[in-house]
NUDREN-983061 format. One line per field, with one value per residue (C-alpha): residue number from 1; x, y, z. Coordinates in Angstrom, 1 decimal. Last residue first. Layout:
% NUDREN-983061
pator = (NUM_...)
X = (X_...)
Y = (Y_...)
Z = (Z_...)
This chain:
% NUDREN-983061
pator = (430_429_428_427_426_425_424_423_422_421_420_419_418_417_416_415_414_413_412_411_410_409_408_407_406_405_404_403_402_401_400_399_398_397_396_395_394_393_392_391_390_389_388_387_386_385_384_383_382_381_380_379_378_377_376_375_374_373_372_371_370_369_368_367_366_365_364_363_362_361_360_359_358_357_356_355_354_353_352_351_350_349_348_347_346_345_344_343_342_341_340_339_338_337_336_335_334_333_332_331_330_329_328_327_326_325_324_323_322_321_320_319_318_317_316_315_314_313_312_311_310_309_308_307_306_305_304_303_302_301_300_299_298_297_296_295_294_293_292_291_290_289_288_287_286_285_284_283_282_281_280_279_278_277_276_275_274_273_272_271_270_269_268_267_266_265_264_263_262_261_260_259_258_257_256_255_254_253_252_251_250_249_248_247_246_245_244_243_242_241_240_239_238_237_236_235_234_233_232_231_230_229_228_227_226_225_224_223_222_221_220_219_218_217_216_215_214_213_212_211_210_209_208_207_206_205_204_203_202_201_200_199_198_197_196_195_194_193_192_191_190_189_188_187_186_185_184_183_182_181_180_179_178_177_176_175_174_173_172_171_170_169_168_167_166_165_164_163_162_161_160_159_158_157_156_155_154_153_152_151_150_149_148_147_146_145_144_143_142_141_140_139_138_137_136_135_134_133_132_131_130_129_128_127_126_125_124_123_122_121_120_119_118_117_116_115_114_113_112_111_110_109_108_107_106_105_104_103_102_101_100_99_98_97_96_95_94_93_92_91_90_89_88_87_86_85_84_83_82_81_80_79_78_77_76_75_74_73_72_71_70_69_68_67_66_65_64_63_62_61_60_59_58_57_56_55_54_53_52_51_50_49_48_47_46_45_44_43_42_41_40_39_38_37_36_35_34_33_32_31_30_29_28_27_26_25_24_23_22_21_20_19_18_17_16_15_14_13_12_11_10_9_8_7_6_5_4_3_2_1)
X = (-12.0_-12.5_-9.0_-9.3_-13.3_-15.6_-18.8_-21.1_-20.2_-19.0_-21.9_-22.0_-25.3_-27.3_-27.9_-29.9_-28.3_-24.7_-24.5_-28.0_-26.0_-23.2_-24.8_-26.6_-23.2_-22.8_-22.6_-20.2_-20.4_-17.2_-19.6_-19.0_-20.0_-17.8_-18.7_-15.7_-13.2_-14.6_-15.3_-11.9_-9.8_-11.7_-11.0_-8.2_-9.3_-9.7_-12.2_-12.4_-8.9_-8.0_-6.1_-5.6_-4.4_-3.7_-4.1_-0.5_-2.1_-2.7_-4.0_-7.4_-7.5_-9.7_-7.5_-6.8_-6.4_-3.1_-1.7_2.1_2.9_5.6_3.4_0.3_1.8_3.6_0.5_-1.3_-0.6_-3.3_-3.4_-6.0_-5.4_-7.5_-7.4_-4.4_-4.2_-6.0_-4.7_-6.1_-4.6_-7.5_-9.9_-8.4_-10.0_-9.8_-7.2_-8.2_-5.2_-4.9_-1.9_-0.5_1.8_2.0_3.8_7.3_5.5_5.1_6.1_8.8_5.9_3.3_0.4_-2.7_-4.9_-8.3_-9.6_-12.0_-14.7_-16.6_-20.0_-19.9_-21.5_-19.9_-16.4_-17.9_-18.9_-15.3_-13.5_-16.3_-15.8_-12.0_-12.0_-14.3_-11.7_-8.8_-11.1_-11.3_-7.5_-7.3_-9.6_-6.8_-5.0_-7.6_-9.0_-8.1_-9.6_-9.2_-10.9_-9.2_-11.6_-9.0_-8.4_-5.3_-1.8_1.4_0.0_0.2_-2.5_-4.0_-3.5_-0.2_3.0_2.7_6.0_8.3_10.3_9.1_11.7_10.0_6.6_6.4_3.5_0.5_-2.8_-6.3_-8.6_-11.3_-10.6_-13.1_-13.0_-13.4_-13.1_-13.0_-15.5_-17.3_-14.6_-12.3_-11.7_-8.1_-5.5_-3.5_-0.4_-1.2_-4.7_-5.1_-1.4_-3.2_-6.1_-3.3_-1.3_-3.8_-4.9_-2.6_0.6_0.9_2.2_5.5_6.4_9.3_8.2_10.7_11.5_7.9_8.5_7.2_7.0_7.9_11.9_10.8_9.4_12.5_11.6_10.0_6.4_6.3_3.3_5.3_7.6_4.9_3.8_6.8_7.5_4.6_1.4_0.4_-2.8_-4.7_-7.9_-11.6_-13.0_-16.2_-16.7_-17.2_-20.9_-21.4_-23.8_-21.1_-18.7_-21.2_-22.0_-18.2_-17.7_-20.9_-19.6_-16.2_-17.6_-20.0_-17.6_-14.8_-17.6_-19.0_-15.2_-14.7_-18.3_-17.3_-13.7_-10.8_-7.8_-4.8_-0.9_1.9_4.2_3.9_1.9_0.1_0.8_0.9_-2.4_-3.1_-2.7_-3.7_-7.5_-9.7_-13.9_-14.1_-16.4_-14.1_-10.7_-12.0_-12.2_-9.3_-8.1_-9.6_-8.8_-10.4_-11.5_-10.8_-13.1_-15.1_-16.1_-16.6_-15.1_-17.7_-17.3_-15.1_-11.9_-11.0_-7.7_-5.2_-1.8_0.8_4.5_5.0_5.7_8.4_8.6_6.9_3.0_1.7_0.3_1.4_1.2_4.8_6.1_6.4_9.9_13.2_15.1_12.9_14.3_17.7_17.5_15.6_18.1_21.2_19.5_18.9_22.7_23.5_21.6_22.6_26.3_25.7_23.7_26.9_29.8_27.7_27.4_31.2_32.1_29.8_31.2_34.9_33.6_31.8_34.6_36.8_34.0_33.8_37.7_37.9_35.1_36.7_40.4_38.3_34.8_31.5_27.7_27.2_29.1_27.2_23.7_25.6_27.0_24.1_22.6_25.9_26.0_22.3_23.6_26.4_24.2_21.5_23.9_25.7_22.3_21.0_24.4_24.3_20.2_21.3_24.2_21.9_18.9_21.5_23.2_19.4_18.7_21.7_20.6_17.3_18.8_21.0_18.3_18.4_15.1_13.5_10.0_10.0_13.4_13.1_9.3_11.7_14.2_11.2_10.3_14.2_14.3_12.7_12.6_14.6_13.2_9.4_10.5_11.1_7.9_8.8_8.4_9.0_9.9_11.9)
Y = (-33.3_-37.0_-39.3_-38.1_-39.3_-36.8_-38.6_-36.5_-33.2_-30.5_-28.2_-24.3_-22.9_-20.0_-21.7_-19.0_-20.7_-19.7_-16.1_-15.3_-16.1_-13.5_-10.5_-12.8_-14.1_-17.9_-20.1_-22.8_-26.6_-27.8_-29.5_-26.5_-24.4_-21.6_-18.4_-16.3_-19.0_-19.3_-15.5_-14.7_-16.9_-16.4_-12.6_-13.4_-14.0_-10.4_-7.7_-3.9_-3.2_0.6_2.7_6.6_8.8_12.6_14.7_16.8_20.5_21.8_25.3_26.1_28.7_26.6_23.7_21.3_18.0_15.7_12.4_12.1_8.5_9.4_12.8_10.5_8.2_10.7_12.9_12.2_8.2_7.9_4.4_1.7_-1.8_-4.4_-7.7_-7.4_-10.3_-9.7_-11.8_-15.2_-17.1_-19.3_-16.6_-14.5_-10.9_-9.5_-6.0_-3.0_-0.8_2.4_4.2_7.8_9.4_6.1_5.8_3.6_1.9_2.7_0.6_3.4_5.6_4.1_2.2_4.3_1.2_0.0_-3.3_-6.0_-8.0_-10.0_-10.0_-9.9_-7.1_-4.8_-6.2_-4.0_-1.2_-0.9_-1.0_1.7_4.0_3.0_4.4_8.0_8.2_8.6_11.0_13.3_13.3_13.4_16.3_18.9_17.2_16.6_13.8_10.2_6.9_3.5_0.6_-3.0_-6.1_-9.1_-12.2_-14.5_-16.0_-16.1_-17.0_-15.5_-16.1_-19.4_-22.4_-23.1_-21.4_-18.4_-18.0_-21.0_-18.9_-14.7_-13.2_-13.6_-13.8_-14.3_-11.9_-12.3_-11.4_-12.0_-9.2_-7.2_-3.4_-0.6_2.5_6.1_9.7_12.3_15.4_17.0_19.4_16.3_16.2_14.4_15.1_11.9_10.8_8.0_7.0_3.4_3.5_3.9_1.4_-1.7_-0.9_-0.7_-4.0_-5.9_-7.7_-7.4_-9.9_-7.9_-8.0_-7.7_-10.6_-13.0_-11.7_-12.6_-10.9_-11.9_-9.5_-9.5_-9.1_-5.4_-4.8_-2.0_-0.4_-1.4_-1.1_2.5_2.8_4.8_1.7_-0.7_1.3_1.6_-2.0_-3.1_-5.1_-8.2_-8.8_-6.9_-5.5_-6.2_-3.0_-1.7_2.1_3.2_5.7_4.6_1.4_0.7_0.1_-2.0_-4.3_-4.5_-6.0_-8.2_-9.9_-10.1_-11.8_-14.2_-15.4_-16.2_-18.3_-20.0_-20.7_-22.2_-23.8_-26.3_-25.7_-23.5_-24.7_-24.1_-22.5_-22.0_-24.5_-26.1_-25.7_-28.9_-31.0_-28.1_-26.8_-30.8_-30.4_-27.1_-27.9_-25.7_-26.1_-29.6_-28.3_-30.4_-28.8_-25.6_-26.2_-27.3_-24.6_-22.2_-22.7_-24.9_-22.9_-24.8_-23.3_-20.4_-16.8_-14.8_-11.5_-8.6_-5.9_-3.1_-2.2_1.3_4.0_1.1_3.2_1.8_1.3_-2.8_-2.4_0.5_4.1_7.6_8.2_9.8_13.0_14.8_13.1_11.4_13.1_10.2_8.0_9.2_6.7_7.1_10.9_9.9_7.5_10.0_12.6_10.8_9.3_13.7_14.1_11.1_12.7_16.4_15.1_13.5_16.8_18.4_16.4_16.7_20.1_20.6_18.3_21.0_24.1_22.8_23.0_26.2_27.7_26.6_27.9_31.0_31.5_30.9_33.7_35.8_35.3_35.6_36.1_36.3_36.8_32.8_32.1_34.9_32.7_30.1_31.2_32.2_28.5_27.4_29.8_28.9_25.4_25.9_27.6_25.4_22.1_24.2_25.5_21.7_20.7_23.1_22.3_18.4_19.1_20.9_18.7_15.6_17.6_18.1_14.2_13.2_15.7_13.8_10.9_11.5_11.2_7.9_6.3_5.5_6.5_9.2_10.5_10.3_12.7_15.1_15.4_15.8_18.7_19.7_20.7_23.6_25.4_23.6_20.8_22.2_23.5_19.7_18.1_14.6_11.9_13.2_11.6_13.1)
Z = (0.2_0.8_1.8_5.6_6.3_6.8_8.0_10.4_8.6_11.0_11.6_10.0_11.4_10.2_7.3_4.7_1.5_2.5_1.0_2.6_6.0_6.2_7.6_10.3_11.9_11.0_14.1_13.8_14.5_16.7_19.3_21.8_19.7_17.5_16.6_17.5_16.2_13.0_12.6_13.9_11.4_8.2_8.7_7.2_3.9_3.6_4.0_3.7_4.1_4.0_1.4_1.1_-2.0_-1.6_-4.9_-6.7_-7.7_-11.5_-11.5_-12.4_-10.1_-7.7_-7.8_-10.5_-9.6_-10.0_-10.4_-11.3_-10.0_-7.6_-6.6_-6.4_-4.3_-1.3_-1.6_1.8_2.3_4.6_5.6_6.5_8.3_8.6_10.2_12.6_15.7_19.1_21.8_23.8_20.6_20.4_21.2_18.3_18.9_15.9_14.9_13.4_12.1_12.1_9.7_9.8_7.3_5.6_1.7_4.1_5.6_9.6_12.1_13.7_14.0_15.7_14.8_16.2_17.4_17.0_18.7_18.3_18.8_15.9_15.0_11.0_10.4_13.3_11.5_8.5_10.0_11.6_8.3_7.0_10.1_9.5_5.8_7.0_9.3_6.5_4.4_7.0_7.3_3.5_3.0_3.0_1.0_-2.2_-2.9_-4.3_-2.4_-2.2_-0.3_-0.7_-0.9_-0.2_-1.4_-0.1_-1.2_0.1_3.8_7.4_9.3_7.1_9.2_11.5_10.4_12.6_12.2_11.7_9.2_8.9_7.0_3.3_3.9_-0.1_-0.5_-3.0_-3.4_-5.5_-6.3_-5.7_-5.3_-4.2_-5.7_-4.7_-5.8_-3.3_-3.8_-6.4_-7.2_-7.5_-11.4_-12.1_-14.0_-15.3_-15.5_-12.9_-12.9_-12.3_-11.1_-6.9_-8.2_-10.1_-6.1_-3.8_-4.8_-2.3_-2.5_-6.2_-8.5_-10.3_-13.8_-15.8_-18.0_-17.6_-13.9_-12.6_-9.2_-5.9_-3.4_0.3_-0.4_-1.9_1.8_2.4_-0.5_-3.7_-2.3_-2.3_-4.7_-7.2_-7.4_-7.6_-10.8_-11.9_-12.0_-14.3_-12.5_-12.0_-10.1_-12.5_-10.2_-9.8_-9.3_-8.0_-7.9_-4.2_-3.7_0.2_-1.2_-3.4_-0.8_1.7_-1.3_-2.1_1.5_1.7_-1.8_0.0_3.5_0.7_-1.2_1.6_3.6_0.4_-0.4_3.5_3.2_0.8_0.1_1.1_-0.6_1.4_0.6_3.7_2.8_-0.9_-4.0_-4.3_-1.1_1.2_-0.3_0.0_4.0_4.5_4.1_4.9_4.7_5.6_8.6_11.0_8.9_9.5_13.1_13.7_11.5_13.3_16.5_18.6_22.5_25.8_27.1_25.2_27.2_24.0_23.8_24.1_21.5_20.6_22.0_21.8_20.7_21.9_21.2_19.1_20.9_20.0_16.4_17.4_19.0_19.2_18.0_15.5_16.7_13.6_10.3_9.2_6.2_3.6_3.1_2.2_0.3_-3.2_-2.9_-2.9_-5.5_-8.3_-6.8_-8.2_-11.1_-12.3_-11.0_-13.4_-16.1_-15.4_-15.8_-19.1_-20.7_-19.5_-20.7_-24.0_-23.7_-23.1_-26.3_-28.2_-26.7_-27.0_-31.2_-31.2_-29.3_-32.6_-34.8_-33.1_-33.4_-36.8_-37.3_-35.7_-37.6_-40.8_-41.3_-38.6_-39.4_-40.0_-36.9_-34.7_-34.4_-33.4_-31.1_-29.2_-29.1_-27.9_-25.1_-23.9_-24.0_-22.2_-19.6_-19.1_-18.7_-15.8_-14.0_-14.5_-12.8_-10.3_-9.2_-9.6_-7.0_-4.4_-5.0_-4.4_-1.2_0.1_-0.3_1.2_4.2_4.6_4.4_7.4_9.9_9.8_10.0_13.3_12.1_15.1_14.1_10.3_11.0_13.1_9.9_7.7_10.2_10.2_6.7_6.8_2.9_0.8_2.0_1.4_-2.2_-2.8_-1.6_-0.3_-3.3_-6.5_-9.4_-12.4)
């Protein structure tokens, strides 16, 4: 059976996951589908339990019985075994019943989240000084004068919304995600390059198979899903398993390649590389135990917001509210770039504490001071993504369309400390 929300806290009081469907803007009628389906499976388990128990007990009295008593045991014997079976079917479709019911609800929202949609996040700083640029190029024009992006034959090769970066575009992209992992292990993260397919129960137990199914592309042949983000090969990594967190949180930090079909979003931000189907991130993951998970959660923004320090960029940190929420967050911060282009601050990170919603779907646990077996917490963040591209181009820019390179970045372009346009680029060279 998967869990999701706790069971035994349901049964319990109710109305707080009914309070966390409010502020998400969920119906709050899911939550009382999901008791009705505990209620029925509970019956029908009871039911299934009973027969059997009955069964068991006569069979023990048919060998001991004769004549007209024994006939009748052997008769009961018989309804007994047609009424098991109608059972043991029952308890399976209740058991589905619940499975769907709880994958409908999603996690507990933390406290002090706050109220309303995409737009109602609070602005918790702003960090940095925002270049005063006229007339500022955005990063594709920009890109496209240091040949390091070119759009055109992604578009030609794979279609709408696919680039090559090339040149100092890869060397740019190489060294921001070796810098990222460097940072990682130097705060005690395992390095991991990632699967980027993955089996559907483990994108299930991530949460991803919800309402953002239509963002994922699936390999139908194979039964296989491409994932979205690394969080979801380092959340399965060890599902089923019991885990040893007495020392303290386990971390890893994911490499890999990602994919998202932007399904929904049609002549948005259509220009460049915003909003692609494919990218590379460095994703942060950690397993502890609950009661370190809001700890854990600030530690993942400290280390999302040392990182855009190293690469020179202003930005801003908000408390995404409620209603934009997925479905595994019980609270979410996101850091968002300035964009001088744009003249707004667009999403580059984005780190969630997804307390034990995850590990309870995938079945990862810790044992707890008495030895007992307890479900862990699991948290994500962003540590660097292709993304970033956009704000470090733009943010550095000259006047002549060169770019600067922030210090952090340079050994990973031979030392160069400035990115300048080539003097002869002509259209038909890459």
């Amino acid at each position: 059976m998967t869990l999701v929300i706790d069971l035994r806290l349901l049964r319990d009081d109710p109305e707080p996951i009914r309070a966390s469907q409010r502020l998400r803007g969920e119906p709050t009628e899911l939550v009382d589908a999901l008791l009705r389906a505990d209620e029925e499976r509970r019956a029908a388990t009871q039911r299934f339990e009973a027969l059997r128990a009955e069964q068991k007990s006569l069979s023990k009295q048919v060998p001991r019985a004769s004549g007209d008593e024994k006939a009748a045991l052997l008769a009961r014997t018989k309804e007994l075994a047609a009424e098991v079976k109608t059972a043991e079917a029952a308890t399976s479709v209740a058991d589905e019943a619940l499975r769907q019911a709880h994958l409908a609800v999603p996690n507990l929202v933390e406290d002090g989240v706050p109220p309303g949609g995409e737009d109602d996040f609070v602005v918790l700083r702003e960090v940095g000084d925002r270049p005063q640029i006229d007339n500022p190029r955005d990063h594709l024009e920009l890109g496209e004068g240091l040949r390091a992006i070119d759009t055109e034959r992604g578009a030609k090769v794979s279609g709408s919304r696919f680039y090559f970066l090339t040149g100092t575009g890869a060397l740019l992209q190489l060294g921001l995600l070796q810098l990222a992992i460097a940072q990682a292990v130097e705060y005690g993260f395992t390095p991991s390059i990632t699967p980027s397919l993955v089996r559907p129960e483990s994108m299930e137990g991530t949460g991803f198979l919800g309402a953002h199914a239509s963002e994922i592309y699936r390999l139908e042949a194979d039964d296989l899903y491409l994932v979205g983000t690394s969080e979801v090969p380092l959340a399965a990594y060890h599902s089923n398993e019991i885990l040893d967190l007495e020392a303290g949180p386990m971390r890893y930090a994911g490499w890999s390649s990602c994919y998202r079909r932007e399904a929904g979003s049609y002549g948005k931000d259509v220009r460049g590389i915003l909003r692609v189907h494919q990218f590379d991130k460095v994703e942060m993951f950690s397993f502890c135990k609950p009661e370190q998970a809001v700890d854990e959660h600030r530690k993942l923004l400290a280390m999302e917001e040392e990182m855009l320090a190293k690469v020179e960029i202003p930005y801003r940190v908000i408390d995404v509210a409620g209603g934009d929420l997925g479905s595994s967050a019980a609270r979410k911060y996101d850091c968002e770039a300035w964009v001088p282009s744009q003249g707004r601050y667009r999403e580059v990170t984005s780190t969630s504490n997804c307390t034990t919603f995850q590990a309870r779907r995938l079945n990862i646990r810790y044992r707890d001071a008495d030895g007992k077996p307890q479900t862990a917490a699991t948290l994500n963040g962003t540590l660097a993504t292709t993304r970033w591209l956009i704000p470090i181009l733009e943010n550095h820019q000259q006047p002549d369309g060169s770019v600067r390179v922030p210090k952090a970045l340079q050994p990973y372009l031979g030392g160069r400390d400035l990115l300048e346009p080539p003097s002869n680029h002509p259209a038909s060279r890459p």
